[in-house]
PDB file of N, CA, C, O and CB in Angstrom:
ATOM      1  N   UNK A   1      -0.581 -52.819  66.608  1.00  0.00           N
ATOM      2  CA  UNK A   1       0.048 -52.002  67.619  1.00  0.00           C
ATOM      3  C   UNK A   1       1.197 -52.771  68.269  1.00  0.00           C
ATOM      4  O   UNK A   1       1.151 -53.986  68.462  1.00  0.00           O
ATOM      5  CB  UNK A   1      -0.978 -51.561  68.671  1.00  0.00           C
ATOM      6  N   UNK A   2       2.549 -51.749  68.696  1.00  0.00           N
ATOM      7  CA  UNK A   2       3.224 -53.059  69.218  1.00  0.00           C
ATOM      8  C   UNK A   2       3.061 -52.550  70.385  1.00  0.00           C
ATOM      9  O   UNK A   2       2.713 -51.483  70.891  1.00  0.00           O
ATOM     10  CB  UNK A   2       4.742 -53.569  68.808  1.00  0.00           C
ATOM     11  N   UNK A   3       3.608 -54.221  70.873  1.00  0.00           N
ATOM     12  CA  UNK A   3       3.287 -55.028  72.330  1.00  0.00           C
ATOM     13  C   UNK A   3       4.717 -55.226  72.864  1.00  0.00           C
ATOM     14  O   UNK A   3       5.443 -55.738  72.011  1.00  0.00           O
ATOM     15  CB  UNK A   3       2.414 -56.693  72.158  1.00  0.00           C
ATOM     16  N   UNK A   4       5.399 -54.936  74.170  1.00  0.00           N
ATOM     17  CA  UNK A   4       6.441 -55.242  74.353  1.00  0.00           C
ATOM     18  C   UNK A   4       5.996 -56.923  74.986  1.00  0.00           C
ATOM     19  O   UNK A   4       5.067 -57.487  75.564  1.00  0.00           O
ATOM     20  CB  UNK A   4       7.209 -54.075  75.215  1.00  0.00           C
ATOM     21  N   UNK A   5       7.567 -57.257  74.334  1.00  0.00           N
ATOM     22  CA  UNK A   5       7.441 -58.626  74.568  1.00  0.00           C
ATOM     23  C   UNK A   5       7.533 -59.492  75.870  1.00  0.00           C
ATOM     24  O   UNK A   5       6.793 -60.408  76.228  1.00  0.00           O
ATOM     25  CB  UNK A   5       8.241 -59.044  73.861  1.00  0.00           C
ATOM     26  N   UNK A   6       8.902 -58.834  76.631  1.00  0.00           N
ATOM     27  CA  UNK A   6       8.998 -59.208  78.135  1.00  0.00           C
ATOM     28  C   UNK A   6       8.562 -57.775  78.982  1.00  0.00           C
ATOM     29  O   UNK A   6       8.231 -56.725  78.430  1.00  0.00           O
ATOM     30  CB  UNK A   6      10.728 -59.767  78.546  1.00  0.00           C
ATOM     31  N   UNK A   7       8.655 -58.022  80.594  1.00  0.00           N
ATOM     32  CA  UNK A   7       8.759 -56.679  81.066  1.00  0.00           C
ATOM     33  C   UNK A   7       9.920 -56.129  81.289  1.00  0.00           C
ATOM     34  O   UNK A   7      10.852 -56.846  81.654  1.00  0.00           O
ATOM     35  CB  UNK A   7       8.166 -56.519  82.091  1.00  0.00           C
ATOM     36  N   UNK A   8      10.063 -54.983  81.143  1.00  0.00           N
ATOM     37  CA  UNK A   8      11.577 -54.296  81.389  1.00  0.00           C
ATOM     38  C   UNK A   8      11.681 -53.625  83.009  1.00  0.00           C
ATOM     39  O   UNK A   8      11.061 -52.981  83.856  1.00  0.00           O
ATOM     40  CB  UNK A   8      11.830 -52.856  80.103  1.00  0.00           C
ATOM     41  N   UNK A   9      12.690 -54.168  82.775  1.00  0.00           N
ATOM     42  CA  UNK A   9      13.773 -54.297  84.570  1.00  0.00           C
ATOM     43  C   UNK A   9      13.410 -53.009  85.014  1.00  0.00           C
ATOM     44  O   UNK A   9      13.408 -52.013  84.291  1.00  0.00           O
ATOM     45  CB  UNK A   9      15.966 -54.405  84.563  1.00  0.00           C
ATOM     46  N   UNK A  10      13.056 -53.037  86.388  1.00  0.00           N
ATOM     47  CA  UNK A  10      13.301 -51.350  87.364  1.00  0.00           C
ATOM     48  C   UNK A  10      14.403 -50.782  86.966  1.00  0.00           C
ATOM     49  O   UNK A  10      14.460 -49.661  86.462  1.00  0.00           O
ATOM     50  CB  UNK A  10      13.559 -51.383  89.136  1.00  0.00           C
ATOM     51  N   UNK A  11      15.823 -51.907  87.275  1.00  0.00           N
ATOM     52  CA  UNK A  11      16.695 -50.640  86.336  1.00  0.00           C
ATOM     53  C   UNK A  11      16.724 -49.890  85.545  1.00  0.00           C
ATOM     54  O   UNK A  11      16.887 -48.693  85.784  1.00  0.00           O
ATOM     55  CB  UNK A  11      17.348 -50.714  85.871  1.00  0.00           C
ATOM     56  N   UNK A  12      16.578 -50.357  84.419  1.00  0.00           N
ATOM     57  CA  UNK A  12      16.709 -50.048  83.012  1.00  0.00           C
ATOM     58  C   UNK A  12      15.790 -49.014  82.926  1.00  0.00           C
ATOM     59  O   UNK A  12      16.090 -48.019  82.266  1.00  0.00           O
ATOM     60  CB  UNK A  12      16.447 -51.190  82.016  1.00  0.00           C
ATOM     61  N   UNK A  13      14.196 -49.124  83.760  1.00  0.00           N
ATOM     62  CA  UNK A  13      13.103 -48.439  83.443  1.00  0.00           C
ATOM     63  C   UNK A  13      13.510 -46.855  84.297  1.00  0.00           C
ATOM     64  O   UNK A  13      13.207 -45.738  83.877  1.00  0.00           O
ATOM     65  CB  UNK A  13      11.628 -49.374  83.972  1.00  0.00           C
ATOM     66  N   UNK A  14      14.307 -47.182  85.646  1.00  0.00           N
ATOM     67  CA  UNK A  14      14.796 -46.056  85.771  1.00  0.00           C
ATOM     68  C   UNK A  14      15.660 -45.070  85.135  1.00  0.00           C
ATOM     69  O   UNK A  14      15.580 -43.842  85.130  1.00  0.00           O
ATOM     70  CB  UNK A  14      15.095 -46.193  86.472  1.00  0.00           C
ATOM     71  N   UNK A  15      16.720 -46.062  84.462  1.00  0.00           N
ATOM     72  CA  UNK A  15      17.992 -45.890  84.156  1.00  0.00           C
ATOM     73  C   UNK A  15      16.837 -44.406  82.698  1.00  0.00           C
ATOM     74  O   UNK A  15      17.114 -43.207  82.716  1.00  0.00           O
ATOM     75  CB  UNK A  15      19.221 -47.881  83.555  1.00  0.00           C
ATOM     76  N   UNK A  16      16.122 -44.783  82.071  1.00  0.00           N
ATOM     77  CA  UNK A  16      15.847 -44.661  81.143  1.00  0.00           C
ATOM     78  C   UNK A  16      14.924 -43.344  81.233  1.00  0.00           C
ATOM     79  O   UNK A  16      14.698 -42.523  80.344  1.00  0.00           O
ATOM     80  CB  UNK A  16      15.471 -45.817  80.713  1.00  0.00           C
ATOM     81  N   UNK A  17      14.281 -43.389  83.052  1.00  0.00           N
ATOM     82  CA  UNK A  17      13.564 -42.031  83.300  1.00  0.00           C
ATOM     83  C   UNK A  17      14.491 -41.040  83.324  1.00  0.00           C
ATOM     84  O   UNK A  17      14.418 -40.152  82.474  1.00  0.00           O
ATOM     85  CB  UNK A  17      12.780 -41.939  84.575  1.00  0.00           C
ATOM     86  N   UNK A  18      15.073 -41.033  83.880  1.00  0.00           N
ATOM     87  CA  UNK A  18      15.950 -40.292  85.056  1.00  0.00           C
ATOM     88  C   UNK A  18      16.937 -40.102  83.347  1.00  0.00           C
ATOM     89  O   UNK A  18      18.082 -40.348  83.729  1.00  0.00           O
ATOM     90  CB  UNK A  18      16.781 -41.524  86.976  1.00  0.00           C
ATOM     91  N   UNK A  19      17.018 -39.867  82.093  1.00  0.00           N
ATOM     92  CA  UNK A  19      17.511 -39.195  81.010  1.00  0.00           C
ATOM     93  C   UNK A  19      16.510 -38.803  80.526  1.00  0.00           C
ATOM     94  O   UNK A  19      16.704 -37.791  79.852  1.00  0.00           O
ATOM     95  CB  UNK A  19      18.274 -39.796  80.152  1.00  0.00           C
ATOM     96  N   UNK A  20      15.131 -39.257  80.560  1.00  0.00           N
ATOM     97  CA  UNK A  20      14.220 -38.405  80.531  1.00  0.00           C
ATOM     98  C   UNK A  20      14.592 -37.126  81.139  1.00  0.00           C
ATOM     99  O   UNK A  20      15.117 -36.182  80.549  1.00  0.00           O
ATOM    100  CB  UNK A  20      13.178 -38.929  81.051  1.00  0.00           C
ATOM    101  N   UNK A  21      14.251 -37.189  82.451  1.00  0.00           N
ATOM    102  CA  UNK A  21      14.289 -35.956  82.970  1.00  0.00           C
ATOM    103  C   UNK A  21      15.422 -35.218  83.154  1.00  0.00           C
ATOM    104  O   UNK A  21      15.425 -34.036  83.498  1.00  0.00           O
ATOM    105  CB  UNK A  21      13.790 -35.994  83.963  1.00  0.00           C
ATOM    106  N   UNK A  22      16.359 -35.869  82.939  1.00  0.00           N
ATOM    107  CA  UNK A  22      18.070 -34.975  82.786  1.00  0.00           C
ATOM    108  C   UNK A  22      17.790 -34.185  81.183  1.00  0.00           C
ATOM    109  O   UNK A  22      18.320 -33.095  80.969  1.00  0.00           O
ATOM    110  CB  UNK A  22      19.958 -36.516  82.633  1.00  0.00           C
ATOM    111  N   UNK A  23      17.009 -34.785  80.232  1.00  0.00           N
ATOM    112  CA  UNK A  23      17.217 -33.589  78.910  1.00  0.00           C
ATOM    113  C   UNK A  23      15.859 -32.679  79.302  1.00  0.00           C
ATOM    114  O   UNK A  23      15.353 -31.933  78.463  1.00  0.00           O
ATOM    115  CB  UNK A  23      17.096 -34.400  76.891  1.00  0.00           C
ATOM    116  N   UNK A  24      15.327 -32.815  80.650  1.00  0.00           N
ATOM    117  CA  UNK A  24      14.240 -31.397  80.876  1.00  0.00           C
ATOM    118  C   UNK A  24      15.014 -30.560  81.609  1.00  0.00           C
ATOM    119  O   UNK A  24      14.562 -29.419  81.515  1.00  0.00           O
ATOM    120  CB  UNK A  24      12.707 -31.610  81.777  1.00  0.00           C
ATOM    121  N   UNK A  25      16.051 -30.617  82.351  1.00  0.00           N
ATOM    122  CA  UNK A  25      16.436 -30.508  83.468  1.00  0.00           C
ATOM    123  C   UNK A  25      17.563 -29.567  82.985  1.00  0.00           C
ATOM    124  O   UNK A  25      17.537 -28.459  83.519  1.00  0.00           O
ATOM    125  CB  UNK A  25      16.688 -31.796  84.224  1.00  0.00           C
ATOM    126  N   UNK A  26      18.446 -29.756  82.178  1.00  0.00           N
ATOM    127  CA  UNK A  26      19.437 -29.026  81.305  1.00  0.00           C
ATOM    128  C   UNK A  26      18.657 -28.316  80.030  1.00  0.00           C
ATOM    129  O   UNK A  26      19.256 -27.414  79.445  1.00  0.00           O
ATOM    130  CB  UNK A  26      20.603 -30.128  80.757  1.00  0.00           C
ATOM    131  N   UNK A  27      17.233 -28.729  79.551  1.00  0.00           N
ATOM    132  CA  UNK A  27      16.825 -27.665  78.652  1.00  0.00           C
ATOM    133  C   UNK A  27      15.816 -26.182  79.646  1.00  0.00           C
ATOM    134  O   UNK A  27      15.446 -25.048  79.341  1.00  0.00           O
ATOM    135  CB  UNK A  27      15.746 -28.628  77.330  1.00  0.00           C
ATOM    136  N   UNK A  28      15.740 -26.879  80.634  1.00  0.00           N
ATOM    137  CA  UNK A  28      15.142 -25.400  81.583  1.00  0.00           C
ATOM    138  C   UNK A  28      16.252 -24.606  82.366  1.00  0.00           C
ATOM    139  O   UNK A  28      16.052 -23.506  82.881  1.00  0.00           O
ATOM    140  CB  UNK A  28      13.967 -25.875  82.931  1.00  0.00           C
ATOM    141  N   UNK A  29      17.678 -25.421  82.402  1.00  0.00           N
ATOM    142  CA  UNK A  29      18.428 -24.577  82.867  1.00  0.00           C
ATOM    143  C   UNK A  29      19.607 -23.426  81.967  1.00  0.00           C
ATOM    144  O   UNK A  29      20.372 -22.564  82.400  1.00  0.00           O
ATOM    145  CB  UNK A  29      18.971 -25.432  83.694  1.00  0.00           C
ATOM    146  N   UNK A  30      19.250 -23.994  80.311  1.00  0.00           N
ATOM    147  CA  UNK A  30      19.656 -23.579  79.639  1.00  0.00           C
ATOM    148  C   UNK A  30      18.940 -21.869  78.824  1.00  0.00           C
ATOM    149  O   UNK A  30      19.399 -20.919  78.189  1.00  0.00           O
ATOM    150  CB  UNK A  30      19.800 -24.740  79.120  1.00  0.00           C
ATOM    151  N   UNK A  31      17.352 -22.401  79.465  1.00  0.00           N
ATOM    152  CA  UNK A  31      16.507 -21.330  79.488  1.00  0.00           C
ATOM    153  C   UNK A  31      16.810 -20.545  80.151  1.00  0.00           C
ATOM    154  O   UNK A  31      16.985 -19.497  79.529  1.00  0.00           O
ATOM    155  CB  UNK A  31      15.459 -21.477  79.718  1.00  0.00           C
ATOM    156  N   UNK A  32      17.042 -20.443  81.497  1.00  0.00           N
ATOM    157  CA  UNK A  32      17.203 -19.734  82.845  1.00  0.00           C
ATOM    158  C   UNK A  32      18.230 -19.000  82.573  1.00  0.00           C
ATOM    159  O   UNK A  32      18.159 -17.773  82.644  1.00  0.00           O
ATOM    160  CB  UNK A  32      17.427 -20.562  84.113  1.00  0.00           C
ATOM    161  N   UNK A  33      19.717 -19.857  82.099  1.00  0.00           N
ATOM    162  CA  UNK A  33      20.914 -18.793  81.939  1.00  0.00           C
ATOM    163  C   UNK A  33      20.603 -18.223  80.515  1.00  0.00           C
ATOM    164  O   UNK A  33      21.334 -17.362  80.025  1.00  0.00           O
ATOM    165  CB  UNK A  33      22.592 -19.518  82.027  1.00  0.00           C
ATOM    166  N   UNK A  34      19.898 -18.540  80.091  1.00  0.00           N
ATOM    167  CA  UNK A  34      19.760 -17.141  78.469  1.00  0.00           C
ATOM    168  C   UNK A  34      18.927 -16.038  79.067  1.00  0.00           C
ATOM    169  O   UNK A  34      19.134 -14.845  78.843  1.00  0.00           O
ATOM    170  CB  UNK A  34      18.603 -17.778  76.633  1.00  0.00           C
ATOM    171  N   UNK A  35      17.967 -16.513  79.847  1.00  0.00           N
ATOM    172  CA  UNK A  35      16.934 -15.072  80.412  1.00  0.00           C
ATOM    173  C   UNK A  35      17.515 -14.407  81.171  1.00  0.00           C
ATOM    174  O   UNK A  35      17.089 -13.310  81.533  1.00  0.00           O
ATOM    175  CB  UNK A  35      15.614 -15.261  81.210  1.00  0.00           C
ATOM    176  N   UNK A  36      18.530 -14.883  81.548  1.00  0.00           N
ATOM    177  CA  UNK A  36      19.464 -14.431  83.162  1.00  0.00           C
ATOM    178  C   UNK A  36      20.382 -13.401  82.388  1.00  0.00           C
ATOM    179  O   UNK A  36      20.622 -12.315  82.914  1.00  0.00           O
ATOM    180  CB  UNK A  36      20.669 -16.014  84.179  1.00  0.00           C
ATOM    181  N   UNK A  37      21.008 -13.793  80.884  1.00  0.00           N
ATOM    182  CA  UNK A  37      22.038 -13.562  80.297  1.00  0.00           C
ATOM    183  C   UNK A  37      21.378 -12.014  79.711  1.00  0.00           C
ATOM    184  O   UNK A  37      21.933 -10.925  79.852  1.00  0.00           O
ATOM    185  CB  UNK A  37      22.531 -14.845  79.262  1.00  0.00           C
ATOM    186  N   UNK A  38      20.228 -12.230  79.119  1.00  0.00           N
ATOM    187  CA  UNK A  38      19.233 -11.284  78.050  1.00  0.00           C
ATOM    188  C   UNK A  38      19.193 -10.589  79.518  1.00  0.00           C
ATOM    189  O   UNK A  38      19.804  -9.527  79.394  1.00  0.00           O
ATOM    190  CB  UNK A  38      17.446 -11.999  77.030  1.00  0.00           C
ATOM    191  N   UNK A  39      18.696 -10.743  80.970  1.00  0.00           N
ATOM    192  CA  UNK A  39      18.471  -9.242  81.729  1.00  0.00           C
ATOM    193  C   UNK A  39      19.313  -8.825  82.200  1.00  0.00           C
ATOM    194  O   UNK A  39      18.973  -7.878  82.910  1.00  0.00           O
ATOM    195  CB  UNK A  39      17.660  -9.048  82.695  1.00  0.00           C
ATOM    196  N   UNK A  40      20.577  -9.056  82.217  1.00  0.00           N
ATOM    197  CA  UNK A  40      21.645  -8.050  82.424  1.00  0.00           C
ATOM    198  C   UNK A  40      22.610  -7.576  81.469  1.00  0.00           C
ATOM    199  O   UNK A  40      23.712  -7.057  81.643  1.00  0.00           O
ATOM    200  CB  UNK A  40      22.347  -8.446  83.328  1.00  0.00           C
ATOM    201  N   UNK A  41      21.790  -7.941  80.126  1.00  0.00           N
ATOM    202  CA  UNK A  41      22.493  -7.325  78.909  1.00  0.00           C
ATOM    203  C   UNK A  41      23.730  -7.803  78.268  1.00  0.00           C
ATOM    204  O   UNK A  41      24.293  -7.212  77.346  1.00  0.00           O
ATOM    205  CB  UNK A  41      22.791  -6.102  79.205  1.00  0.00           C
ATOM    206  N   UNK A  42      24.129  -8.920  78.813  1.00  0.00           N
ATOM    207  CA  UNK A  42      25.633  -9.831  78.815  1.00  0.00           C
ATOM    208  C   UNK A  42      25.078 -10.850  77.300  1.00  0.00           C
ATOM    209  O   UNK A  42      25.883 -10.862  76.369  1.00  0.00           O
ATOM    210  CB  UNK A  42      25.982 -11.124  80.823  1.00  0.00           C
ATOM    211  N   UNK A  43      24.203 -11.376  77.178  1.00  0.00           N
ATOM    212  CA  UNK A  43      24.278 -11.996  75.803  1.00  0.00           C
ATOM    213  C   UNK A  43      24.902 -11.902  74.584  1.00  0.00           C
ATOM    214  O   UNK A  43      24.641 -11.060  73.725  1.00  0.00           O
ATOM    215  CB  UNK A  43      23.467 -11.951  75.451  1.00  0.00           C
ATOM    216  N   UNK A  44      25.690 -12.731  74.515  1.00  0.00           N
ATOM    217  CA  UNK A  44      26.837 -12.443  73.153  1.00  0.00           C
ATOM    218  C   UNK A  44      26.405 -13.844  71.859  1.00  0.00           C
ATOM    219  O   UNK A  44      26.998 -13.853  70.780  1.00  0.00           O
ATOM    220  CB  UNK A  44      29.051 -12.732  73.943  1.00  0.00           C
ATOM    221  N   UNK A  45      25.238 -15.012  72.225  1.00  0.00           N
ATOM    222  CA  UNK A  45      25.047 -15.645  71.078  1.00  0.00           C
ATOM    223  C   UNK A  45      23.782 -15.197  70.764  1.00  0.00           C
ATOM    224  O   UNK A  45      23.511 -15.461  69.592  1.00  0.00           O
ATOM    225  CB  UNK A  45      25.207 -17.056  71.114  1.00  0.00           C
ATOM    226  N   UNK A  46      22.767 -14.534  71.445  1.00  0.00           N
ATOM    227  CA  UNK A  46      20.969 -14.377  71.212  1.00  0.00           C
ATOM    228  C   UNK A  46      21.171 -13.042  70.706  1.00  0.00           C
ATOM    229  O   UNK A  46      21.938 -12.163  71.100  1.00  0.00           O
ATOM    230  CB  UNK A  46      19.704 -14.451  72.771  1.00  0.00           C
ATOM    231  N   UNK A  47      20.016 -13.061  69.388  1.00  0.00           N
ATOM    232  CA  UNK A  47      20.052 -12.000  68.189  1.00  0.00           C
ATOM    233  C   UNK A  47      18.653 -11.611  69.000  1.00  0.00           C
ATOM    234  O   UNK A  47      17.697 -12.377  69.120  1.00  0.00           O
ATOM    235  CB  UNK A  47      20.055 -12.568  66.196  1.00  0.00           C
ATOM    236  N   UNK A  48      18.717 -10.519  69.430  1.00  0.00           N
ATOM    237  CA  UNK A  48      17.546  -9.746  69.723  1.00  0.00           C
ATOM    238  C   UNK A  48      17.540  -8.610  70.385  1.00  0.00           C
ATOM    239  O   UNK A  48      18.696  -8.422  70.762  1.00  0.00           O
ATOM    240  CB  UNK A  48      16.780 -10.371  70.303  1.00  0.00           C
ATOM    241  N   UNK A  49      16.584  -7.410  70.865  1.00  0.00           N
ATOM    242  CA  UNK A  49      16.603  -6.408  70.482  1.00  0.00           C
ATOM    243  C   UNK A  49      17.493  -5.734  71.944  1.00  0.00           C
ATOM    244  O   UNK A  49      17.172  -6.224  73.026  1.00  0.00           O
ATOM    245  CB  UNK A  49      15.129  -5.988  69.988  1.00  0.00           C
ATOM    246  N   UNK A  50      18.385  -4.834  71.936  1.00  0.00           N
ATOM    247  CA  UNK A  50      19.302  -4.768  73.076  1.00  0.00           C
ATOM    248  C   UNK A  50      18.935  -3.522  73.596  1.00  0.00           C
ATOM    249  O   UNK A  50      19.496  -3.082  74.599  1.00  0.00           O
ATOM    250  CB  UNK A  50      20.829  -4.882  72.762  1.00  0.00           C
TER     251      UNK A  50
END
């Protein structure tokens, strides 16, 4: 199993959350404007039923 070798810096360990949560953060808001887009009938890239 690997073992990290040193410990990694608060920075870095932040630096490294915080893009964690920026690719949740832009994939739920990317959700929001397609559902937003699909209920007022404005969707021009989503194939589904109109």
């Amino acid at each position: 199993m690997a073992v990290p070798k040193k410990r990694t810096s608060i920075s870095k360990k932040r630096i490294r959350k915080n893009i964690w949560k920026n690719k949740g953060r832009r994939a739920a808001l990317k959700a929001f404007s397609l559902a937003k887009s699909l209920s007022t009938g404005n969707s021009q890239s989503f194939l589904g039923d109109k």
